[in-house]
C-alpha positions in Angstrom: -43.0 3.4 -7.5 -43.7 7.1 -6.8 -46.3 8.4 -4.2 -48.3 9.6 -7.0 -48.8 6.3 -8.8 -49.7 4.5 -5.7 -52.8 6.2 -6.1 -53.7 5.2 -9.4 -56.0 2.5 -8.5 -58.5 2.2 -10.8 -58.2 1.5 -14.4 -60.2 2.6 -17.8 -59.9 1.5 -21.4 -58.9 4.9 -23.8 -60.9 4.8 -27.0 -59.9 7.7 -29.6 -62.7 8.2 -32.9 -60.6 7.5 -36.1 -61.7 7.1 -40.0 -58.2 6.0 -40.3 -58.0 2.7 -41.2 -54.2 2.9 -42.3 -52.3 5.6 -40.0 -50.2 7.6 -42.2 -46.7 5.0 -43.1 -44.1 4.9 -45.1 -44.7 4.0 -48.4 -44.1 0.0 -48.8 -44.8 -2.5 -51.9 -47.2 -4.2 -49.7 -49.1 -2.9 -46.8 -51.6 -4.1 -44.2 -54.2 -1.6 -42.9 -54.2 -0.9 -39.1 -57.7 -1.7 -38.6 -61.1 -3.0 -40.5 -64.1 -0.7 -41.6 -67.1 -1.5 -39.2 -69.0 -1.1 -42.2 -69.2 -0.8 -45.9 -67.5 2.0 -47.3 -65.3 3.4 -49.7 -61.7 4.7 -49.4 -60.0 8.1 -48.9 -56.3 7.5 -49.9 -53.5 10.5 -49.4 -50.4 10.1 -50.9 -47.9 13.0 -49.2 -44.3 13.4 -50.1 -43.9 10.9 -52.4 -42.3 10.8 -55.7 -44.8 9.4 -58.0 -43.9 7.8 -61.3 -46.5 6.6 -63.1 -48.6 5.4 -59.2 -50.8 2.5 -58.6 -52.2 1.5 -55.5 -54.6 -1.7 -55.7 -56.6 -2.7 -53.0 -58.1 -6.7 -52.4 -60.7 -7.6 -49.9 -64.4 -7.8 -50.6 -63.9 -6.8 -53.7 -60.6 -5.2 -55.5 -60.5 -1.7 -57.1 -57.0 0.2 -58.2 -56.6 4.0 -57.7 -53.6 5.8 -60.5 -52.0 8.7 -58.8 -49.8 10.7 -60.9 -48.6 13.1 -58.4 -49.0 13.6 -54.8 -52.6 14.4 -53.4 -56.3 12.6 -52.1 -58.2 10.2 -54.1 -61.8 8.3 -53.5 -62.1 4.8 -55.0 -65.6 3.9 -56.3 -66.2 0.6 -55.0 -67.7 -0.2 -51.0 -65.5 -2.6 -48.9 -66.2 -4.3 -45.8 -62.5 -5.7 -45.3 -59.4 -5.1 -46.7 -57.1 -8.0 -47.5 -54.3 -6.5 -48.7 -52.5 -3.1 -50.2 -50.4 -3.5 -53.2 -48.2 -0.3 -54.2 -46.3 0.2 -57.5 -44.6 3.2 -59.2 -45.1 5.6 -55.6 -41.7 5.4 -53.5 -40.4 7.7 -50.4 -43.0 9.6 -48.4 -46.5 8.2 -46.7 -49.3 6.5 -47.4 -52.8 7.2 -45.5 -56.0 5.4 -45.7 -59.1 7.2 -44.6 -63.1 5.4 -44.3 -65.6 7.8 -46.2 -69.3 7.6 -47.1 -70.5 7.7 -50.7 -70.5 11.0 -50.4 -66.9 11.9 -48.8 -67.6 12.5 -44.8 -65.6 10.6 -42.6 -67.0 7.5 -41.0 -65.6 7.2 -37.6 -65.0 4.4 -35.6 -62.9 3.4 -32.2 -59.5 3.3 -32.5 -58.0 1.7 -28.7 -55.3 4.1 -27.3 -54.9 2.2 -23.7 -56.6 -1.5 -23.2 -56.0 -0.7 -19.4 -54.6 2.9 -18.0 -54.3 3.2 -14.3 -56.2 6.4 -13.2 -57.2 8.1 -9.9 -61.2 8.5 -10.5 -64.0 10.4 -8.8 -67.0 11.9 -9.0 -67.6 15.6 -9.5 -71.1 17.6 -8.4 -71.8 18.6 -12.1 -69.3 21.1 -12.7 -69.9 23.9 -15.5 -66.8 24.8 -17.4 -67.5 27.7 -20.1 -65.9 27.8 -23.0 -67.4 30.4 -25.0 -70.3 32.9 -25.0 -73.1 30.4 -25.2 -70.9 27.3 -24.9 -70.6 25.3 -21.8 -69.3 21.3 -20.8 -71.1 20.0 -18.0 -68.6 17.0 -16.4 -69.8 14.8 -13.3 -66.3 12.6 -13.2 -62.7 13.5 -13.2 -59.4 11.3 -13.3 -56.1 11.6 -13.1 -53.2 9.8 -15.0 -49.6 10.0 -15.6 -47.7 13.2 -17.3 -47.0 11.0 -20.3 -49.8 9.7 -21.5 -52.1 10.6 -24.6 -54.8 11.9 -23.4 -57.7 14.2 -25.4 -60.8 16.0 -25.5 -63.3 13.7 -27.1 -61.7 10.3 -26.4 -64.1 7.6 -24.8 -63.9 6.0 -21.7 -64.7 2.8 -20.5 -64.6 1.4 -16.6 -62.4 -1.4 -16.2 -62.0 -1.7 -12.6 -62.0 0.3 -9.1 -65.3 3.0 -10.3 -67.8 3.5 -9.1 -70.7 5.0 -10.8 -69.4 4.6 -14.6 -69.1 2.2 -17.1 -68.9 4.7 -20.5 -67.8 8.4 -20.6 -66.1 11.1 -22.6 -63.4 13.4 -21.8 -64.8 16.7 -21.8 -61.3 18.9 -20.7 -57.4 17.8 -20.0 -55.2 19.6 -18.2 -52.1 19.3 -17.0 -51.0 20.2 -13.0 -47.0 21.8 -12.3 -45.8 20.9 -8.7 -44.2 23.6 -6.5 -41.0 23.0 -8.0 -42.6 23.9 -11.9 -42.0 20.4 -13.2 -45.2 19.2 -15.0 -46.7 16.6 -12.0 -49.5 14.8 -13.7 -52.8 14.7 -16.2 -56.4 15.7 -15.1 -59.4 15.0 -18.0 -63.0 16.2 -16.5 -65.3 13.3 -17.9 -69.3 13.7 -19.5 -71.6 11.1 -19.3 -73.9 10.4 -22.6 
C-alpha cells in the first residue's frame, strides 16, 4: 500500500446523471438494458455503424412497441414504458445499439447511474472557496477530496457520504483536477465539492 492511499480514509458513493438506459453495445439478437426508467417514458434509440437490412428492433415490458430502421440514425417510439423486459433485434448486425429515456417531447430524462458503491477518498472541508470560471460565472465549493489517479471522476457527478465525513451526507463535484509530483508523474485526483 502506498503512503498516499493510507490516507484515503473516508469513503463516498459516485453517482453520474444518465438518460441512458442501454449504454451504447454491440449489436446482439437479444439485449437486456443496463438500467430501468424511474418513470414513464418513451425511448430514444441510436443505431450507429451498423449495416441495416431491412432493421427491426421490438421492445417488451409494460407494453411492447417495434421501431423499423432502414439505415443508421435516431428514432423515438410512441408508446410510454415503465420497464423494459426485453430487446429483440432483427435485420441490424455489426456496429452499436443505444437506448436513451426522453419525455413526450424529446428532452432527456436523467436519472442516477452508480459509478463507485464505495470510493476511498481523503475529505475536508473548504471556507467557501470561489473559483471563476467566466465573466459572470462563478462555483462556490465548501468540501474537497482526493482519490486515486485512476478513477472516473467528473464535474457534475453526485456524492454521497458513506463513512469517515463529517459535515456531508449529499454533494456535487463542482471542479476535478489532477496534481503532478516533483518527479512530473500524474500523483493523484482533487474534485472541489457544492452543497445543494
Amino acid at each position: 500500500m502506498s503512503e498516499f492511499t493510507e490516507i484515503l480514509q473516508g469513503r463516498i458513493r459516485l453517482k453520474r446523471l444518465t438518460s441512458s438506459l442501454l449504454d451504447k453495445k454491440a449489436v446482439a439478437a437479444s439485449m437486456t438494458v443496463d438500467r430501468q426508467p424511474l418513470q414513464a417514458c418513451r425511448l430514444a434509440i441510436e443505431v450507429v455503424g451498423c449495416t441495416v437490412l431491412n432493421g427491426t428492433i421490438s421492445l417488451a415490458g409494460s407494453t411492447t412497441d417495434s421501431l423499423n430502421f432502414s439505415a443508421n440514425g435516431t428514432q423515438v417510439n410512441t408508446k410510454d414504458f415503465t420497464n423494459i423486459s426485453g430487446i429483440t433485434v432483427a435485420g441490424i448486425s455489426n456496429g452499436f445499439i443505444q437506448i436513451k429515456a426522453v419525455s413526450k417531447t424529446g428532452q432527456p430524462m436523467n436519472q442516477e447511474k452508480e459509478i463507485y458503491a464505495s470510493l476511498p477518498v481523503k475529505f475536508f472541508p473548504l471556507s467557501g472557496r470561489i473559483r471563476m470560471m467566466a465573466p459572470g460565472q462563478e462555483k462556490v465549493a465548501q468540501y474537497k477530496f482526493m482519490a486515486e489517479l485512476d478513477k472516473d471522476i467528473q464535474e457534475n457527478d453526485l456524492i454521497y457520504a458513506l463513512s469517515g465525513i463529517a459535515g456531508l451526507t449529499r454533494g456535487q463535484v463542482s471542479f476535478v483536477e489532477t496534481f503532478i509530483d516533483f518527479d512530473g508523474i500524474t500523483h493523484h485526483l482533487e474534485a472541489e465539492v457544492m452543497t445543494p
